[in-house]
Wavefront OBJ file of the C-alpha trace (Angstrom):
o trace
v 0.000 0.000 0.000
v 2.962 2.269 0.720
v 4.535 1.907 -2.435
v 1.645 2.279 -4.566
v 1.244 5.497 -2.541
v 4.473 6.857 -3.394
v 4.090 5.451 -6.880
v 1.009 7.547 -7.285
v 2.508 10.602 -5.364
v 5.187 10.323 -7.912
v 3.361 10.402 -10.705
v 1.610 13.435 -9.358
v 5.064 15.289 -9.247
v 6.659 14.570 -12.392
v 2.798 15.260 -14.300
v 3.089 18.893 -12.346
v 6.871 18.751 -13.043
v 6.547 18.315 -16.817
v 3.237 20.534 -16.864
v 5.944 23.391 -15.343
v 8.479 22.315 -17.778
v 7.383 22.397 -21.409
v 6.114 25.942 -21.052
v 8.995 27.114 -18.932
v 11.090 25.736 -21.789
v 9.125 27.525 -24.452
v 9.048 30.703 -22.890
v 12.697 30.798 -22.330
v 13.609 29.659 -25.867
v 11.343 32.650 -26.630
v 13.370 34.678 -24.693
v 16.348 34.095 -25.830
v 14.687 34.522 -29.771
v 14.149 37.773 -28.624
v 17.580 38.636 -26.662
v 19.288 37.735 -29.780
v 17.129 40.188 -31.946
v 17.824 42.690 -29.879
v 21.467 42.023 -29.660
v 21.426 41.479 -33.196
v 19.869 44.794 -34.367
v 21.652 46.735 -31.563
v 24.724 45.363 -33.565
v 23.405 46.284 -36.763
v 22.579 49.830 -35.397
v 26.247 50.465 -34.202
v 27.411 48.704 -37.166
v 25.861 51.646 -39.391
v 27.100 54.070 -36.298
v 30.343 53.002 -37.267
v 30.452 53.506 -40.684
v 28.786 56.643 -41.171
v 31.445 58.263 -38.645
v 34.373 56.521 -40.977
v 33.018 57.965 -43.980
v 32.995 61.339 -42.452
v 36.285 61.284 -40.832
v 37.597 59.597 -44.126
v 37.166 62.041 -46.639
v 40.441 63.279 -46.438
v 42.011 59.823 -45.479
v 41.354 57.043 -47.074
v 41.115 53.544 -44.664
v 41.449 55.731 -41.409
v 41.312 53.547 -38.658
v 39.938 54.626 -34.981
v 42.061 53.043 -31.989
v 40.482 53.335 -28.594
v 41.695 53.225 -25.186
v 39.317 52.538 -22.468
v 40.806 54.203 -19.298
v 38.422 55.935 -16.927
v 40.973 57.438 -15.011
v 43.413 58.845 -17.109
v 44.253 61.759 -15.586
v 45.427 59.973 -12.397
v 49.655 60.058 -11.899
v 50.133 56.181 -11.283
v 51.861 54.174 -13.377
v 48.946 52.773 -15.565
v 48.393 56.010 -16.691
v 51.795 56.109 -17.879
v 51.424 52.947 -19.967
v 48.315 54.413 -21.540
v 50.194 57.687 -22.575
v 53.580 55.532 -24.005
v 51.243 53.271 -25.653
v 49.570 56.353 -27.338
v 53.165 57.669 -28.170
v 54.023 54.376 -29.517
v 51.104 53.811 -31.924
v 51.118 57.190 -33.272
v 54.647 57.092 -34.338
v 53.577 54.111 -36.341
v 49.736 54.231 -37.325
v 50.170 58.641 -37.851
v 47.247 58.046 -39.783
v 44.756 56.490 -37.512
v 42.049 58.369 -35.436
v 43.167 58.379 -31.260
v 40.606 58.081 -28.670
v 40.554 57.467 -24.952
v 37.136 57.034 -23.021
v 37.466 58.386 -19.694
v 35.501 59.743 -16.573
v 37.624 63.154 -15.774
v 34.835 65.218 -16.394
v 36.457 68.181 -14.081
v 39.450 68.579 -16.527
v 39.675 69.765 -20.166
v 41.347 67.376 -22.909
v 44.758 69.681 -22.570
v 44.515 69.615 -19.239
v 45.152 65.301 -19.230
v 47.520 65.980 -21.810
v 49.700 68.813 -19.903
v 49.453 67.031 -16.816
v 50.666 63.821 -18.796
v 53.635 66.218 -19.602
v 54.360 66.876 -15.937
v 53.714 64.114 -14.460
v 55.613 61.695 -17.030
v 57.915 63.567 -19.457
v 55.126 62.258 -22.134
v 54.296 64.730 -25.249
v 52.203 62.807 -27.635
v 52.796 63.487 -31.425
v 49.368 64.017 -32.466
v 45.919 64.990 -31.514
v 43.533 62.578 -29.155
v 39.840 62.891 -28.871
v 38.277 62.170 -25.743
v 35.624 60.590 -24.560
v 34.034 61.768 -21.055
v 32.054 59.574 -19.597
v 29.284 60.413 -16.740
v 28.476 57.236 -15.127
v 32.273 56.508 -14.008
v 30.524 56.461 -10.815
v 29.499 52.736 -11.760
v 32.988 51.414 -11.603
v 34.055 53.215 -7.780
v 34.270 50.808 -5.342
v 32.551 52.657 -2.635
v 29.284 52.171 -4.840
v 29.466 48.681 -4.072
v 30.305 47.908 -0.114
v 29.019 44.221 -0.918
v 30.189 42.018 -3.844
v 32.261 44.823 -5.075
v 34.298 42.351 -7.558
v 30.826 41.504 -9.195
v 29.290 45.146 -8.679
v 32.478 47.283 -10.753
v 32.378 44.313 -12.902
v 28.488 44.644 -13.961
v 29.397 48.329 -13.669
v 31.875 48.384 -16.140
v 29.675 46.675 -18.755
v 27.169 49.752 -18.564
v 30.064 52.292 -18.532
v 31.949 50.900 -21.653
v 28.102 50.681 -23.250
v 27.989 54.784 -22.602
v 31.308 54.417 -24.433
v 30.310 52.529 -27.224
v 27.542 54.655 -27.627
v 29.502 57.547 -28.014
v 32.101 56.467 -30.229
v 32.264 53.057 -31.887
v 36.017 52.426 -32.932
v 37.949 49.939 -34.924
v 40.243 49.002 -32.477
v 39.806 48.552 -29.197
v 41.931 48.348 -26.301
v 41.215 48.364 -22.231
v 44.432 49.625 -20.727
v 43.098 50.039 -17.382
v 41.559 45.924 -16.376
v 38.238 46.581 -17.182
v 37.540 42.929 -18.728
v 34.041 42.750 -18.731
v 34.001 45.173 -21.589
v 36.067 42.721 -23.953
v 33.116 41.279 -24.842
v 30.740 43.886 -25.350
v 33.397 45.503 -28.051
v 33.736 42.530 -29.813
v 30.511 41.233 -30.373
v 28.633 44.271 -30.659
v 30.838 46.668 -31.611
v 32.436 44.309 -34.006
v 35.890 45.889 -32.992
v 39.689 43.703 -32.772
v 40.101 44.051 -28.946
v 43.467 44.132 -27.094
v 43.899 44.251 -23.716
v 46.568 44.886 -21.320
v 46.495 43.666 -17.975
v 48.216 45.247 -14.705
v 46.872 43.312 -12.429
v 44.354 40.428 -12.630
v 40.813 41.020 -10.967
v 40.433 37.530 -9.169
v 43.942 35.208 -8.678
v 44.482 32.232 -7.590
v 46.526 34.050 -4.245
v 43.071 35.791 -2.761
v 41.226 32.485 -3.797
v 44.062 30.642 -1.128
v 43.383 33.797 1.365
v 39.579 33.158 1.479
v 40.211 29.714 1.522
v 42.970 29.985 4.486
v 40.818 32.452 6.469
v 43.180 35.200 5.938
v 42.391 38.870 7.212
v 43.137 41.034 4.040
v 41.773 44.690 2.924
v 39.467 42.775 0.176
v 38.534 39.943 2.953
v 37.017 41.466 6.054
v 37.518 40.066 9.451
v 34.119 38.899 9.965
v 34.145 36.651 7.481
v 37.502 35.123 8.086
v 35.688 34.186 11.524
v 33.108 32.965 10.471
v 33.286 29.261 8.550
v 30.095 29.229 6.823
v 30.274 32.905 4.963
v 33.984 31.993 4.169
v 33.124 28.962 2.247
v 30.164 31.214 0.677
v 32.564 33.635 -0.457
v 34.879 31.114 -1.374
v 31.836 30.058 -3.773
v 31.681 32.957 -4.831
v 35.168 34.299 -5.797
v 35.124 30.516 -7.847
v 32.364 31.413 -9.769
v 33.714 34.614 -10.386
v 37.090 33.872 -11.467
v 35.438 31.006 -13.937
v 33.440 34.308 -15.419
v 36.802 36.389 -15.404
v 38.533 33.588 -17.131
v 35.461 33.196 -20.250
v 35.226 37.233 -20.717
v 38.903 37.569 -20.892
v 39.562 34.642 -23.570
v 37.483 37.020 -25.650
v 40.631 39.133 -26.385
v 42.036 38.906 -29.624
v 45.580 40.204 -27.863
v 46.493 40.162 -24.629
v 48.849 41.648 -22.677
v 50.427 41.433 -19.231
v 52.828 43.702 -17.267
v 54.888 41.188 -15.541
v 56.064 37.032 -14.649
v 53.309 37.201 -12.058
v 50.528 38.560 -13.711
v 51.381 36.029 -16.466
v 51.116 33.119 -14.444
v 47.605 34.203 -13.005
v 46.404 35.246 -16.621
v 47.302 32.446 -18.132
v 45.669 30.080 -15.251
v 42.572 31.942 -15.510
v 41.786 32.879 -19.054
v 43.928 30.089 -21.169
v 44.978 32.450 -23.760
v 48.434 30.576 -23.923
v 48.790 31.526 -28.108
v 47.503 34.978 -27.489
v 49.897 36.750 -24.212
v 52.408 38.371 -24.430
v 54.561 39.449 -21.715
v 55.528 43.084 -21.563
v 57.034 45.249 -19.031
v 55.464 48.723 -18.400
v 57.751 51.353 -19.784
v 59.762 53.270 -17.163
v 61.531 56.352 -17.702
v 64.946 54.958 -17.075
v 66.989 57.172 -18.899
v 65.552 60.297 -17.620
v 66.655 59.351 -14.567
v 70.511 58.457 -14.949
v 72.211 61.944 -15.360
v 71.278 62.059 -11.257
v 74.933 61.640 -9.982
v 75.767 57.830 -9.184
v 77.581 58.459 -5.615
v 77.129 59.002 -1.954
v 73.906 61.001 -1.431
v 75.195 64.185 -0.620
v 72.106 65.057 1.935
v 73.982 66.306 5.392
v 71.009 67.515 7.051
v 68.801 64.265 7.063
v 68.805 60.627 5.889
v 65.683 60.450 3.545
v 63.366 57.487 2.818
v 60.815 57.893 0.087
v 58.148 55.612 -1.169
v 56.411 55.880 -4.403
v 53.118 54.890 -5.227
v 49.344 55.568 -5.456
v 47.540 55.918 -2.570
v 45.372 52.911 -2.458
v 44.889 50.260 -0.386
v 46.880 47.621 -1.558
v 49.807 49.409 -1.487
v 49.861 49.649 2.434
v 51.400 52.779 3.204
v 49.983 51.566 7.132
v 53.083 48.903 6.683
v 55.674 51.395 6.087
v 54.747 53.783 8.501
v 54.860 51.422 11.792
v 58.009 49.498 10.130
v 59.367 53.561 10.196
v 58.320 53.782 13.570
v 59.968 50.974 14.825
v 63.620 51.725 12.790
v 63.075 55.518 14.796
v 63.253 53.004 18.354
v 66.240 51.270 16.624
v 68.140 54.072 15.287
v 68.130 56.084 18.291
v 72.365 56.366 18.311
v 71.747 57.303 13.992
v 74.361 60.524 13.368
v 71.170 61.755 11.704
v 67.192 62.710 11.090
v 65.638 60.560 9.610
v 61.940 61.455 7.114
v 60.001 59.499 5.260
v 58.459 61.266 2.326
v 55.502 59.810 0.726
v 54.925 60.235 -2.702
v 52.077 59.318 -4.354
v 48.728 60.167 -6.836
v 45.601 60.667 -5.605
v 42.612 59.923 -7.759
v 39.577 60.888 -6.276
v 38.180 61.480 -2.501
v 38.769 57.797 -1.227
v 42.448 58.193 -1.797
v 42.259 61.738 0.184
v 40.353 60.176 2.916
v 43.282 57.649 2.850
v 46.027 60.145 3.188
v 43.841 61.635 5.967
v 43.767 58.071 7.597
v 47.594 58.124 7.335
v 48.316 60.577 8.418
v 46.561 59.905 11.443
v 48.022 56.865 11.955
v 51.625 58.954 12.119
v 49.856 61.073 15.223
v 49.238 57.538 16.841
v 52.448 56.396 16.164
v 54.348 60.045 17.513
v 56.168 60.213 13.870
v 54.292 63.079 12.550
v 57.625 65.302 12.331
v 59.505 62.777 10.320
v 57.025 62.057 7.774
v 55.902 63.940 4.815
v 53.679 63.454 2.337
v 53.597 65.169 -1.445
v 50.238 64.346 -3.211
v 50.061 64.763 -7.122
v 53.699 66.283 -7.412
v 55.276 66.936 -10.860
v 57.917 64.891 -12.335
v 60.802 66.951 -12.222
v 60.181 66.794 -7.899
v 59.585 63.334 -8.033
v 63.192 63.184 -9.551
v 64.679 65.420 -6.639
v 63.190 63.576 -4.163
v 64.931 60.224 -5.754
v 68.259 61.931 -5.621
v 67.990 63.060 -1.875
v 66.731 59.899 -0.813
v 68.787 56.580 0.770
v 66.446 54.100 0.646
v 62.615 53.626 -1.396
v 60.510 51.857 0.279
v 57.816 49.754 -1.486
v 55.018 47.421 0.953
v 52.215 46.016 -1.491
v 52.176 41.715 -1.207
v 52.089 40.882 -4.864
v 52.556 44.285 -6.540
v 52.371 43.068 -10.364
v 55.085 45.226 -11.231
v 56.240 47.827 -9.607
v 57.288 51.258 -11.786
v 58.263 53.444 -8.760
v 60.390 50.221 -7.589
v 62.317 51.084 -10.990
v 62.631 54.408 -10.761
v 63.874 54.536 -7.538
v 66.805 51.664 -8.508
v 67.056 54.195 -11.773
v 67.760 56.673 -9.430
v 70.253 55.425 -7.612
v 67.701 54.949 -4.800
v 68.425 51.513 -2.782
v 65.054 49.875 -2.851
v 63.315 47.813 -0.346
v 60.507 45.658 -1.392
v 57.961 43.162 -0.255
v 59.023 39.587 -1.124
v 56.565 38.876 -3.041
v 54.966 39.411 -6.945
v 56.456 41.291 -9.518
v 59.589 42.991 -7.895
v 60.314 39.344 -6.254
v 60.761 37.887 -9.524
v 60.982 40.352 -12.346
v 62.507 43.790 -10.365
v 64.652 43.302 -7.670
v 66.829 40.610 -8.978
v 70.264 40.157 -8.732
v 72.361 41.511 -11.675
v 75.470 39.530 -13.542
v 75.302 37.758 -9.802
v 74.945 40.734 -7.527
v 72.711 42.417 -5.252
v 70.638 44.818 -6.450
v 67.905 45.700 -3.589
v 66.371 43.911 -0.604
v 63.182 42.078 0.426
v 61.559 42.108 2.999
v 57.739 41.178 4.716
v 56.574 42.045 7.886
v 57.604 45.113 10.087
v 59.998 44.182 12.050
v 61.843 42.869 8.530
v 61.177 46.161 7.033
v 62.785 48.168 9.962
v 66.113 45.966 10.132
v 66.549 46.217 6.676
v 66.439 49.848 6.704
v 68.817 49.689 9.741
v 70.806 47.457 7.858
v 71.289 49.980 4.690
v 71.292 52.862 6.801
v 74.530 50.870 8.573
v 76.177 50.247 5.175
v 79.844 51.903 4.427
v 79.444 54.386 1.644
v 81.499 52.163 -0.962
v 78.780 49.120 -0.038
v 76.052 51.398 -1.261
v 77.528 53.058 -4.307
v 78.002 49.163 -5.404
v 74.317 48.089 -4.941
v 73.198 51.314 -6.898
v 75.531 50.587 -9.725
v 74.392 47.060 -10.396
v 70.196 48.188 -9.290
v 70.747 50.959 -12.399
v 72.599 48.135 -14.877
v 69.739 46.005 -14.242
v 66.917 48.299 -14.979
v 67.917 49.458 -18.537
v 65.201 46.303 -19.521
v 62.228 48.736 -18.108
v 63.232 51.646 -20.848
v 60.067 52.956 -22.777
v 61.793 51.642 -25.613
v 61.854 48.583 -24.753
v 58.127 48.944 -23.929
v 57.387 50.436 -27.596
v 58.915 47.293 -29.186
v 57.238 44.694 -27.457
v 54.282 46.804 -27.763
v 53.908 47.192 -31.196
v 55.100 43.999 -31.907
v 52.148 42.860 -29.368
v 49.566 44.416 -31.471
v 50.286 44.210 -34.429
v 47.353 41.512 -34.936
v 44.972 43.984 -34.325
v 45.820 46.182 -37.203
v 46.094 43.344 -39.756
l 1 2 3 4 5 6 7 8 9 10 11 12 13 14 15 16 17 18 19 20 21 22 23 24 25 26 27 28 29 30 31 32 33 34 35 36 37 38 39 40 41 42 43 44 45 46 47 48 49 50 51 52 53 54 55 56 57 58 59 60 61 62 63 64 65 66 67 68 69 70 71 72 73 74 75 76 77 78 79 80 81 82 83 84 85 86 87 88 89 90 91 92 93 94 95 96 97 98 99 100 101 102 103 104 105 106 107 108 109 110 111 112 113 114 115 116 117 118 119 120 121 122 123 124 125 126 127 128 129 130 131 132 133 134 135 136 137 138 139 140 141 142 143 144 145 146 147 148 149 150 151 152 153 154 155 156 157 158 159 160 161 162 163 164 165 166 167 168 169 170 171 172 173 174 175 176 177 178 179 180 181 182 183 184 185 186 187 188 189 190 191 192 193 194 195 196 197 198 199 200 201 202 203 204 205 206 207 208 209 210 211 212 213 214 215 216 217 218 219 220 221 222 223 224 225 226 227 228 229 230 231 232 233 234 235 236 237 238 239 240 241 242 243 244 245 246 247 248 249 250 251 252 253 254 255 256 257 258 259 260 261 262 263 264 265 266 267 268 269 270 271 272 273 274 275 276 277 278 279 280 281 282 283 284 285 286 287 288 289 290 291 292 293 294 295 296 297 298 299 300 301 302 303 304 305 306 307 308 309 310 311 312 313 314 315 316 317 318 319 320 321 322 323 324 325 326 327 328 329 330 331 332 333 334 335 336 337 338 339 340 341 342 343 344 345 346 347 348 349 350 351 352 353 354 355 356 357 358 359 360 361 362 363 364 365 366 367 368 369 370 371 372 373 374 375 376 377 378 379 380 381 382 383 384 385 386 387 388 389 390 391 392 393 394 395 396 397 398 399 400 401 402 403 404 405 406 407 408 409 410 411 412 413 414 415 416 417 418 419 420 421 422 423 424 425 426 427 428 429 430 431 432 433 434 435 436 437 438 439 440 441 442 443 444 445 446 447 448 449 450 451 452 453 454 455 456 457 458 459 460 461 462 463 464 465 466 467 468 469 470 471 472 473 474 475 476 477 478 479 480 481 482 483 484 485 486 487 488 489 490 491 492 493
């Protein structure tokens, strides 16, 4: 009697199964009929966008192509802005013929107001004209928009952004300088445009899967979760699911490129473009920096320490301040002051409540006298602090690269790094066998370290500074420009 029960109960569910299924299947295939006529004629609608703005620009030049750069912040100082503005250089020299555009959200500065501060910042004049793009919803890509799933939220938000974009201008060529990846996609399919891509730092890796996984504190995994079993395997779900997204939307790039050995190895594990990556090293402005005088520092007054970089979160200026803090307790018998300057670009309000937060932290830890901070600075004092200072200081676990690491080793500034990423194995590598810089990871490493070079004999120094600027001459902007072009030259074929 039991099992005819459940025989008939059975047959009850899979009748009201089946009676849910059929139409549920027949609406969605109906829905998806429709989402690809709408795709489809959205495509054919920027399809006709696109040609009737080449036939106007082309009446003077015959098979004028338009190259796009996708980089909502260019008017920041860091050093993905100074990719974006070789990269420019670069193609221009070699496509002089071709239409230059870069989407961005600076809405509160002028088109020659990027460009001059391009000039100031980085020594970077481009040879002709660029069109911009400004874009009003930049808001969609902030972070603070999105306190919860923020990975997922600037992703989504990033898809509507680059759509204002594509709206606006629909180009030939398409390349997302700044690791917006979602957009890949969107360019290619519906914009019909070759899409390049090159990659500073991967959204998702495999190292913050092993930190959610671990139960790691981090600034992108929040203490209450690491606690907490159940919302750590949930966001270990997540990240996953998100990094198998990450991986499909980036094989959509017809060319991509990565800044470093350790972005390479992520890139690769996550988006399987193994025929289609190319390594190649941000362009550094090595040679400006080597007529400063390759000797003793000449600075009587005060020992300086500078550190270069954006003020962001990963880069965790909080490390180098309380490693500082404890080298002041060590170096208490040190013939002289000792300041740490901060360098650094800010980009919008976050980053100024950062510095605010910093500097703070230097009233808590009693160093507020030695420490100085100069925000948005132009080049040429950027290179006098490098040729004051003893030692640059660098804190981010698994920087991808690292261009103020170079400059500083340029400089003739003896660099101290965290032992990890790009500067572990692409920067800060010994040269023809010798030393060229120093690792380090927690505070108390930091703050011995700079004891340690702060102990060094004049001749010990002058010999680590040699072989740091020998080693660096790989990081030129030429260098960059060749591997560059060579890069994308699929995209123009």
């Amino acid at each position: 009697m039991a099992a005819g029960e459940d025989n008939v109960y059975l047959s009850k569910f899979l009748r009201l199964f089946y009676s849910f299924l059929i139409p549920g299947l027949i609406v969605s295939g109906l829905l998806c009929i429709c989402l690809i006529i709408v795709l489809w004629r959205i495509k054919i609608q920027l399809w006709e966008k696109k040609k009737s703005e080449k036939v106007s620009a082309d009446r003077k030049r015959r098979n004028n192509k338009v190259i796009a750069f996708f980089h909502p912040y260019c008017n920041a100082g860091g050093g993905g802005e100074r990719v974006l503005w070789c990269a420019l250089r670069a193609l221009q020299k070699k496509y002089h013929d071709a239409t230059y555009v870069v989407y961005t959200g600076d809405e509160d500065v002028t088109g020659e107001q990027i460009l001059d501060n391009a000039l100031r910042r980085f020594n970077i004049k481009l040879v002709h004209p660029v069109k911009f793009v400004f874009l009003k919803k930049r808001y969609l890509v902030e972070a603070s928009f999105y306190p919860h799933f923020t990975l997922l939220g600037q992703s989504l938000g990033s898809i509507l952004l680059g759509w204002e974009a594509l709206n606006n201008c629909v180009p030939d060529v398409y390349i997302d300088s700044m690791g917006y990846t979602f957009t890949l996609p969107l360019f290619k399919y519906l914009g019909d445009c070759k899409v390049g891509c090159y990659v500073h730092y991967p959204i998702i890796s495999t190292d913050m899967l092993s930190v959610v996984r671990n139960q790691n504190a981090g600034f992108n995994n929040a203490t209450f979760i690491t606690k907490n079993l159940f919302l750590s395997k949930m966001k270990l779900i997540y990240y996953y699911l998100f990094a198998l997204i990450y991986g499909m939307v980036g094989s959509c790039s017809d060319v991509v490129m990565v800044n470093s050995s350790w972005t390479l190895n992520h890139i690769l594990s996550l988006w399987k473009v193994q025929s289609s990556c190319n390594t190649v090293y941000p362009p550094c402005d090595v040679q400006t920096f080597l007529d400063i005088p390759l000797h003793e520092k000449t600075t009587t007054s005060e020992d300086v320490l500078v550190s270069v970089g954006q003020f962001r979160p990963e880069k965790n200026h909080a490390l180098q301040l309380r490693s500082f803090a404890k080298l002041l307790e060590k170096a208490t018998k040190h013939p002289l002051p000792l300041k740490l300057i901060l360098i650094g670009g800010c980009r919008n309000k976050d980053d100024e409540r950062r510095v605010n937060q910093l500097k703070r932290l230097c009233e808590d830890l009693g160093i507020q006298e030695n420490v100085e901070f100069q925000i948005n600075i132009p080049f040429e004092e950027l290179k006098n602090y490098l040729s004051k200072a003893v030692v640059g200081l660098h804190t981010m676990w698994n920087e991808h690269f690292g261009i103020g690491i170079v400059e500083c080793m340029a400089a003739g500034t003896i660099i101290l790094a965290h032992n990890s990423g790009g500067p572990k194995l692409d920067i800060v590598i010994p040269y023809e066998g010798n030393k060229t810089g120093f690792l380090a990871e927690r505070e108390e490493d930091y703050a011995e370290t700079m004891a340690h070079i702060l102990s060094m004999s004049p001749e010990e120094r002058f010999q680590i500074r040699k072989n740091a600027r020998q080693s660096v001459s790989r990081f030129s902007d030429h260098e960059f420009e060749v591997a560059f072009l060579l890069s994308v030259e699929k995209l123009f074929k």
